[in-house]
N, C-alpha and C positions, 0 to 999 in steps of 0.2 A: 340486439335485434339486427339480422344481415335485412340487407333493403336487397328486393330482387327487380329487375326489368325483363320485361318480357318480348321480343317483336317477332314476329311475325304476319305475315300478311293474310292467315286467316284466324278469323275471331273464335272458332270453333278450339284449335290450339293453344289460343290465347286464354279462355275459358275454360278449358282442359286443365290446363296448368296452374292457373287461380285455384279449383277445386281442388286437385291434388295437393298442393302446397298448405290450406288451408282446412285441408281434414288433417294432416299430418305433422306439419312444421311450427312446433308456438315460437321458434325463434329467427322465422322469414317471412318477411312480412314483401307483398306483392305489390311495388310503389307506382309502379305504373306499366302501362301496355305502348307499342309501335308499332305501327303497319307496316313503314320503310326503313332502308337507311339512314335518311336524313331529319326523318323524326325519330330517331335512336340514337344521332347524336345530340341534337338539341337534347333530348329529354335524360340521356345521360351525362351532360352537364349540367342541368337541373339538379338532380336529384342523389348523383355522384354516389350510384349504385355500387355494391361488394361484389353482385353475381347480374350477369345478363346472359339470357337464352336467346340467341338469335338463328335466326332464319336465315340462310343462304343468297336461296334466290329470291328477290323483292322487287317490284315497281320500284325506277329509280336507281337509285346507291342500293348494290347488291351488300349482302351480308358481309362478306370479303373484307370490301373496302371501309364499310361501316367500322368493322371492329379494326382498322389499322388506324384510324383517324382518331377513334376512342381511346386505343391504347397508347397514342405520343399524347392525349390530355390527363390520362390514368393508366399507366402501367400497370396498376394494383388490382384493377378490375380484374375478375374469373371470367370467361366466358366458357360456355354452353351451346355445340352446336346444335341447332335440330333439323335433319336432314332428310330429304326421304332419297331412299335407295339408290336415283338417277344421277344423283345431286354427291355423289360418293366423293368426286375427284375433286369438287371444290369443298369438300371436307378433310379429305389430304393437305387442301393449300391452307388451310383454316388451322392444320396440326403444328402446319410450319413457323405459324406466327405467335405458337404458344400457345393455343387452347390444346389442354387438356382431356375434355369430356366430351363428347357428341351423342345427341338422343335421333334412333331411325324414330322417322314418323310411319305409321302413327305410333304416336306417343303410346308407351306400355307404362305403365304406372309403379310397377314394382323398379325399374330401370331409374326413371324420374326418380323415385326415392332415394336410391341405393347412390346415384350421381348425385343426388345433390348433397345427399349424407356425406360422401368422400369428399364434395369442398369443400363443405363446413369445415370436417375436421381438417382442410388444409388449410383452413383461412384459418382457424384457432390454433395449429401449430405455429403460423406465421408470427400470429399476435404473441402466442407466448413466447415465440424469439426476439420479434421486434422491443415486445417488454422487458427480456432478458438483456438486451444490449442497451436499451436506456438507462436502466440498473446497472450494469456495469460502466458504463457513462458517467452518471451522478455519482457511483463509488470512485473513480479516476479521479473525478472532477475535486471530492468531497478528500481524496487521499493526496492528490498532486500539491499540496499545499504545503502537508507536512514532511513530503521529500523531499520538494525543494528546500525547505528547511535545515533536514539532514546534510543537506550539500553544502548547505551556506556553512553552518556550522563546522564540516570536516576541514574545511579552507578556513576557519578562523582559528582553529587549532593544529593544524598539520601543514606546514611547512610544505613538504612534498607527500601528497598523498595519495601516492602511486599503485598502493593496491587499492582503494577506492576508484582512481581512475575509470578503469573498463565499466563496471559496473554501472557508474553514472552514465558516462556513454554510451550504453546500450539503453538506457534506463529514459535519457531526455532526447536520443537521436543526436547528440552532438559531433559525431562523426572525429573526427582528429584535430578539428581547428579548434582554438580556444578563444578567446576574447578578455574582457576586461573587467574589473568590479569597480563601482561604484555605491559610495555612501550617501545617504539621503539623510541628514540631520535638521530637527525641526525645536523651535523650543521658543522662546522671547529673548527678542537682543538682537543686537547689528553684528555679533562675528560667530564665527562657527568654534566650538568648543567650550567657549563662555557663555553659551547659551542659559537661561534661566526656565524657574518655572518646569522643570523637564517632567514632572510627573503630570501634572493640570496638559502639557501635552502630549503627554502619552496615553491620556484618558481621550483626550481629542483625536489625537493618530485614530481610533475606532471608529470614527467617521470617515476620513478622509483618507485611510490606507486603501479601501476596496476600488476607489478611485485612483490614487496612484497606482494598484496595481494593472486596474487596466488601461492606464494610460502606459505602461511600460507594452504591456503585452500586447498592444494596439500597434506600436511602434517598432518592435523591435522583436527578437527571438531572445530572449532573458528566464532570468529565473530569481525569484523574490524570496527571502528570507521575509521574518516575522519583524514584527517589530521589538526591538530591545534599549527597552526606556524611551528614547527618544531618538533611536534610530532606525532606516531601514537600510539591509545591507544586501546589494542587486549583483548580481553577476550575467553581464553584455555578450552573448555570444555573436563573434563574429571571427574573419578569415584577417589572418595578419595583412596589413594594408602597405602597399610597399610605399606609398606617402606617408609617412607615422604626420606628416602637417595635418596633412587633406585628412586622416583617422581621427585626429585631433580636436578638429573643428566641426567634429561629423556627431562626436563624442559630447561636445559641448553647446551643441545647437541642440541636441535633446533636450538634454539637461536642461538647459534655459528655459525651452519650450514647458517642461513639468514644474519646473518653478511657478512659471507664470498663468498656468492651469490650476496647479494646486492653491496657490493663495489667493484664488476665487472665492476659494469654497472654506477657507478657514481663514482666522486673523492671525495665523500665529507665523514665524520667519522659518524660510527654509534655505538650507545651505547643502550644496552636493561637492564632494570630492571625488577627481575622477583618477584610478588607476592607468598606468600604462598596459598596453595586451602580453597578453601570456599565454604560453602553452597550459592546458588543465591545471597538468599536475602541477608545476609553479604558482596557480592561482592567490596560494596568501601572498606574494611577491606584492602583487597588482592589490591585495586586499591594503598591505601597509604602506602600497605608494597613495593609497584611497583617502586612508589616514592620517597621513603627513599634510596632502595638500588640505585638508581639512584645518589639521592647526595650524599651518602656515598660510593659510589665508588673510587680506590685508581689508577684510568686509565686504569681497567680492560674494556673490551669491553660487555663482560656479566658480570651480579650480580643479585643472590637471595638471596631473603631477609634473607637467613637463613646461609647467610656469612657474614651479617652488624652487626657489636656491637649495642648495645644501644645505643643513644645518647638522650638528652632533646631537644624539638622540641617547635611549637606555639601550644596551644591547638585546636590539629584537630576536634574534638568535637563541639568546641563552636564557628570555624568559620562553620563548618558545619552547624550549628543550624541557625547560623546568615546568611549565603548563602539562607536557606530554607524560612526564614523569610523574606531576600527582595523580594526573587522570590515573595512569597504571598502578598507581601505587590503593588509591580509593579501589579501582575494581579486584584486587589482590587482597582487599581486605586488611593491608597492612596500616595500623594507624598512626604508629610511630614514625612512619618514611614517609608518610603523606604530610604529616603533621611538623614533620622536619622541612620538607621540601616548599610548604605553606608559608613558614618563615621568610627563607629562602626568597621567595617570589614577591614577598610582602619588602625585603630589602633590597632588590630589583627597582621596584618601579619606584622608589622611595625619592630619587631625581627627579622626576615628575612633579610640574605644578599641582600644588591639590587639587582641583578641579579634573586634571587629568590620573591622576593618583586614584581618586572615588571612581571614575569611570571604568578603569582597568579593573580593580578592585570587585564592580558592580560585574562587569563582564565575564570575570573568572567565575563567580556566583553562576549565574545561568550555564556556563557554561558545564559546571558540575552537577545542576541538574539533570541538563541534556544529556548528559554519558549516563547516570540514572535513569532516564526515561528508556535509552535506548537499550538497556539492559535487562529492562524489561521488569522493574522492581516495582511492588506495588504500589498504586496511585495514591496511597493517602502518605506518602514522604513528600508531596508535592504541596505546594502553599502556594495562594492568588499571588499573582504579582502585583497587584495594583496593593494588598495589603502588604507584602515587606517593601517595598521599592521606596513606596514616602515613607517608612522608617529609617531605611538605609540612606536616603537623600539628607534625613535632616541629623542622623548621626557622625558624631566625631569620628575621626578616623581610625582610634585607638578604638573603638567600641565597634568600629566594623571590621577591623581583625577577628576581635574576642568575639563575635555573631558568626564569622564566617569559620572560624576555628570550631565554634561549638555545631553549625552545619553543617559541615564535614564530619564531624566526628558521627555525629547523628545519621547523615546517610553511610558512612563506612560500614555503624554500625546492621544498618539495614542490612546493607549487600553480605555481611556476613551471615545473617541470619535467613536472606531467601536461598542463599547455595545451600545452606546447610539441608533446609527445607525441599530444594529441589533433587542433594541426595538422597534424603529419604525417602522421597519418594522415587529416584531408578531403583533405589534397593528393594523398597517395597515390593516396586514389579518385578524385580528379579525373582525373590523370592516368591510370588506368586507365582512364576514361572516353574520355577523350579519344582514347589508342592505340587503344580499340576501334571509334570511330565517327568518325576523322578523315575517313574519304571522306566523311560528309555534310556540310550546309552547319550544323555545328554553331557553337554563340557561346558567347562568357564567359556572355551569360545565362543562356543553358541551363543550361552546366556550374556556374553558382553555385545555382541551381535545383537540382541533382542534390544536391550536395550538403548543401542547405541552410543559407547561408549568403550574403549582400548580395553583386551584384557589385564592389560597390566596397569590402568588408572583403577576397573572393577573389581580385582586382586585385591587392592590395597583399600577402595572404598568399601569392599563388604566387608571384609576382616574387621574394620573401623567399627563402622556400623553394626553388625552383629555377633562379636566377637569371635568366630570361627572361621578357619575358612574355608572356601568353596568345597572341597572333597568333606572337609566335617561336618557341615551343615548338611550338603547334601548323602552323606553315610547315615547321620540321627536320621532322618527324613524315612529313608529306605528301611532300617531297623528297626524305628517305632511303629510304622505301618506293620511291617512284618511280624512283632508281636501282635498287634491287633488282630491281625491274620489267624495266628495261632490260637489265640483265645477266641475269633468270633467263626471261625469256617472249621470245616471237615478235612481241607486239604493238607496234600502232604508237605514237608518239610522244603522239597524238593520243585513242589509245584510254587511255594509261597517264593521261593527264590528266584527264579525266574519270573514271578510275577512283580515284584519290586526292583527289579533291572540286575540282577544279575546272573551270570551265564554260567558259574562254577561254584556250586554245592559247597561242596569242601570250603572255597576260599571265605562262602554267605556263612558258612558254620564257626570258619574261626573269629571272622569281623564280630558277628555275632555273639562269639563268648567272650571277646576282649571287650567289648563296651558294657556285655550285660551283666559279663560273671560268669551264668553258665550256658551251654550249650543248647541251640533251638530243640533238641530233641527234650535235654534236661528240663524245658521250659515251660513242652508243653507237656509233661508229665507233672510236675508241681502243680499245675490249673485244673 
């Protein structure tokens, strides 16, 4: 229901306009009447009207000034002049401030309708924009979570991941500066990496993340990954700081600051590791200084990397390269190189304290599904985390190999089987293509065009797929019509070939007895 206000300084107008609205309008209701200006604006702070009809000139605060006073307390308001004919030039200055409409007095009724018809439907166009963009609003709001995710993720498996770069950039407005990443690790226990308990809180993380996260995004311009087991992993945007001390400390009085926030709100221990800054694409640089300061912590609750000694670690590098290489190796379908290079990776981290050995171990996992996720494979290869996590926590290390060897193999075998699935179906449409527009002078190129798809990837995948290729499929196509032709119409031999796409008789006639045997004329004399 639009609420309408009425002023004017005579009551005859005013009643006018009640009757008219009220034989006509079930969806305007007349919430009140003014005599002046300054009982128009009180009364339109009242009542915080959709549509108000005012009058020009008034005892008092003229109409003018009335509706400027109105519209810095309500922009949104429509106004409605009503004016009589002398009164023209302050309905000029009335245009200026944005109204729209104006009604000559005396009010004509058909006029009144038809204006207040066209605000409605402006005020309802508005609403289904202003709804339109809250909708896409809550979709931003309800999607930003899982990109930021994507991002976390890309820098935990790529090294330099410079064609992803732009893309994020245009994506979070990060402009060309980069920043830092930061580990947020939570679990029972005084030091970070030995932490306990990691699944009881990780069920707990579900309380107390939407909180950390907006204590990050209260503070800072960041972006939050998910939680994984019993971590969160943040990337700090900021401008390289030419005091890296003064970045430092700036770095680490956060940090502190979330620490001391968070364990308000949970009993469990939290420990943050903070990266040095980095350009984007360098970002896992800063993810594996995040990680260092993490295990080389001495049961400090914060640590930047730029308070850890050296120490000799696994070669980050060459599990890195090896991580990147099963990923390729699983989207390839190949299971043998995946399953090699899985070893591989598995005697990599095999240096590793156990505790830090399951970790990696646990990480590679998700990480395998997220390259499935984003592949777009379907969602029932996916399993709760809260049900494998405490399987794999409380499993031997040798039995979460042979789990993640047979998980692997099981989504390989997926990915094999949705490409296969998603050929068949371009081919499918190819071929529906093609049965519907054989009479033209259509081509493979076209039809790899249609489908989107190289003609020479669609060359070798229809051949596959339907054992022919593109000129025989589409030759049977043209010849088996053409007999139907012959058997079901009057027309001549002549007319039939040019009606299935071809432009030379002679060449329709010999195509025609090399596939059939004999010749269309012989063809349709035997029928």
């Amino acid at each position: 229901m639009y609420k309408l206000l009425v002023v004017d300084d005579e009551e005859i107008v005013i009643n006018a306009v009640k009757f008219i609205v009220s034989k006509n309008f079930d969806n305007v209701e007349v919430v009140d009447s003014a005599r002046n200006g300054r009982e128009a604006i009180e009364k339109a702070s009242n009542h915080n009207p959709d549509i108000i009809f005012m009058d020009i000139r008034m005892p008092g605060i003229n109409g003018i000034d009335a509706i400027k006073e109105i519209k810095e307390r309500n922009s949104r308001v429509q106004f409605v002049i009503l004016s009589a004919y002398e009164q023209f030039e302050f309905a000029k200055e009335a245009v200026n401030l944005g109204v729209k409409e104006y009604i000559l007095k005396p009010i004509n009724r058909y006029k009144l309708i038809d204006t207040l018809n066209s605000i409605i439907s402006d005020l309802e166009e508005k609403e289904k924009k202003r709804k339109k963009e809250l909708e896409n609003i809550e979709k931003l709001q309800n999607i930003l979570p899982i990109l930021e995710s994507g991002f976390i993720y890309s820098i935990l498996m790529d090294k330099e991941f410079g064609k992803e770069v732009k893309r994020y950039q245009d994506l979070f407005d990060l402009g060309d500066d980069g920043g830092y990443m930061m580990i947020i690790e939570f679990g029972e226990g005084e030091k970070a990496m030995s932490l306990t308990n990691k699944i009881g809180s990780s069920v707990k993380s579900q309380k107390f993340y939407p909180s950390i996260r907006d204590m990050l995004k209260y503070r800072c311009k960041c972006l939050i990954g998910p939680t994984m087991i019993n971590r969160i992993i943040v990337f700090v945007a900021t401008k390289e700081h030419e005091d890296e001390y003064k970045q430092r400390l700036e770095a680490i009085q956060m940090a502190e600051d979330i620490v001391k926030k968070a364990k308000k709100s949970t009993d469990v221990e939290f420990f943050i590791g903070i990266g040095g800054y980095s350009k984007i694409e360098y970002l896992h640089n800063s993810y594996e200084e995040a990680l260092k300061a993490l295990r080389d912590n001495s049961g400090e609750h914060v640590v930047h990397i730029m308070d850890v000694k050296e120490v000799k670690d696994i070669s980050l590098d060459k599990y890195n390269e090896r991580c990147k290489k099963l990923l390729s190796s699983i989207e390839l379908g190949n299971t043998d190189e995946a399953l090699l290079i899985l070893n591989k990776i598995f005697d990599s981290i095999s240096k590793l304290v156990p505790i830090n050995r399951k970790s990696k171990m646990i990480e590679l996992i998700v990480l395998i599904y997220q390259m499935a996720y984003t592949m777009g494979i379907p969602s029932d290869i996916y399993i709760d985390y809260s049900s494998y996590l405490q399987e794999i926590i409380n499993m031997e290390e040798e039995k979460i190999q042979r789990w993640a060897i047979k998980r692997t193999k099981h989504i390989i075998k997926m990915v094999k089987e949705y490409k296969q699935n998603k050929v068949s179906k371009l081919i499918m449409n190819a071929k529906d293509y093609i049965d519907k527009y054989f009479s033209n002078e259509i081509t493979l190129e076209e039809v790899s065009k249609v489908i989107s798809i190289s003609p020479q990837y669609f060359s070798r995948l229809f051949k596959e797929e339907t054992g022919y290729n593109f000129i025989e499929y589409l030759t049977n196509i043209r010849i088996n019509k053409s007999k139907s032709l012959i058997k079901n119409s009057n027309k001549t031999i002549k007319e039939i070939c040019y009606e299935v796409g071809y432009n030379d008789p002679n060449y329709f006639s010999r195509l025609f007895k090399k596939i059939v045997g004999i010749s269309p004329t012989e063809y349709q004399k035997d029928i």
